[in-house]
C-alpha positions as CSV (number, residue, x, y, z in Angstrom):
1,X,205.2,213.8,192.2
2,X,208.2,211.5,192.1
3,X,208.8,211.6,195.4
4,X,205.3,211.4,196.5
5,X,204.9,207.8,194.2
6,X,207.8,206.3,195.5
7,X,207.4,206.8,198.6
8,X,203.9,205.4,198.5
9,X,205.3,202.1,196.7
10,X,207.8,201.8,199.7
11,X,204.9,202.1,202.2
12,X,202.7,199.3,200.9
13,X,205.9,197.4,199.9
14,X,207.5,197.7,204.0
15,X,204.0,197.0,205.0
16,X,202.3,194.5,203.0
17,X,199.5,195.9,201.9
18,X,197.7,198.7,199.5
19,X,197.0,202.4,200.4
20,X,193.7,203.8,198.9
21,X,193.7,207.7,198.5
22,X,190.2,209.5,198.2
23,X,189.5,213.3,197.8
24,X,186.6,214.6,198.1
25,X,185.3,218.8,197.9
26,X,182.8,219.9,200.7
27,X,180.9,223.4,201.2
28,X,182.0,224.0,205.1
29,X,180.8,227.9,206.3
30,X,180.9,229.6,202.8
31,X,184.4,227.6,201.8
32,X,185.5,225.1,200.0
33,X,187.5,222.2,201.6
34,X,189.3,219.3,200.2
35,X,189.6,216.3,202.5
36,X,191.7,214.4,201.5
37,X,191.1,210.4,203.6
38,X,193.8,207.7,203.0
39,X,192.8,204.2,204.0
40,X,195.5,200.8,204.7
41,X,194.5,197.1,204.1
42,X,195.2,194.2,202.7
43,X,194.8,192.9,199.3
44,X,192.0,190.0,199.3
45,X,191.9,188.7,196.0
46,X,193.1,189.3,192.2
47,X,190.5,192.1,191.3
48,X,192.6,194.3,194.1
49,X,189.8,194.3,196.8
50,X,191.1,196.1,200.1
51,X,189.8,195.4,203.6
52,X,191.0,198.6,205.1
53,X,192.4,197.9,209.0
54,X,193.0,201.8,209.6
55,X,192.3,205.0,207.6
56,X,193.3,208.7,208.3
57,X,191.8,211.9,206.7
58,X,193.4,215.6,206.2
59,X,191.1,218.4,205.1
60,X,193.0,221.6,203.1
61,X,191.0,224.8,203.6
62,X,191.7,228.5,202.2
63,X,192.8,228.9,205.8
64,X,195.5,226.7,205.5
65,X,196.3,226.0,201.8
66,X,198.9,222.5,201.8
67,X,200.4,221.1,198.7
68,X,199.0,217.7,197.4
69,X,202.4,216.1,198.3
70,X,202.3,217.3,202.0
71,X,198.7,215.8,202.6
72,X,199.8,212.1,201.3
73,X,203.0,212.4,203.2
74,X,200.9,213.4,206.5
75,X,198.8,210.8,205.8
76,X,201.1,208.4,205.2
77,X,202.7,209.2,208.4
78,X,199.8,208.7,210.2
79,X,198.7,205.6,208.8
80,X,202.0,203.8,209.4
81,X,201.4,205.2,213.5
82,X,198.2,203.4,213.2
83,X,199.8,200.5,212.0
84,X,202.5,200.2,214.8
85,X,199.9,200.9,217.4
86,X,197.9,197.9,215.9
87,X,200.4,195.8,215.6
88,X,201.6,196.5,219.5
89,X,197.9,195.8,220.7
90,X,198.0,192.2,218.5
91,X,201.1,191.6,220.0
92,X,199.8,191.6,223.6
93,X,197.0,190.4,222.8
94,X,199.3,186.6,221.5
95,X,200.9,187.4,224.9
């Protein structure tokens, strides 16, 4: 779990913001899923608000069982490609 904590304090340190991690267990065809949705945004005041600017979800099944440090890495990876991509469409944008 190490890992998994210091990797998420590098994230929002590199990228100037706060990650919010929600699970949540749903009844899908007779199984239970976790899905697990990470959101990115910036801090907006004192009491921690976060106006998320992109969000990612990964759902664990029986089918395809993941450990807990494999879904926040995922979804850490795919929140920092969201980032990028928004940052590259600002970037025109100034252009």
């Amino acid at each position: 779990m190490l890992d998994v904590v210091s990797s998420w304090e590098a994230f929002e340190v590199i990228n100037k913001g706060h990650v919010t991690l929600e699970i949540t267990s749903r009844l899908r065809g007779g199984n239970w899923e976790l899905v697990a949705t990470a959101s990115f945004g910036d801090i907006l005041d004192s009491e921690q608000e976060v106006q998320p600017s992109v969000s990612e979800s990964a759902i664990c099944s029986a089918m395809s069982w993941k450990s807990l440090d494999t879904v926040v890495f995922r979804l850490l990876y795919a929140l920092d490609a969201q980032i990028a991509c928004k940052e590259f469409q600002d970037a025109k944008k100034e252009r």
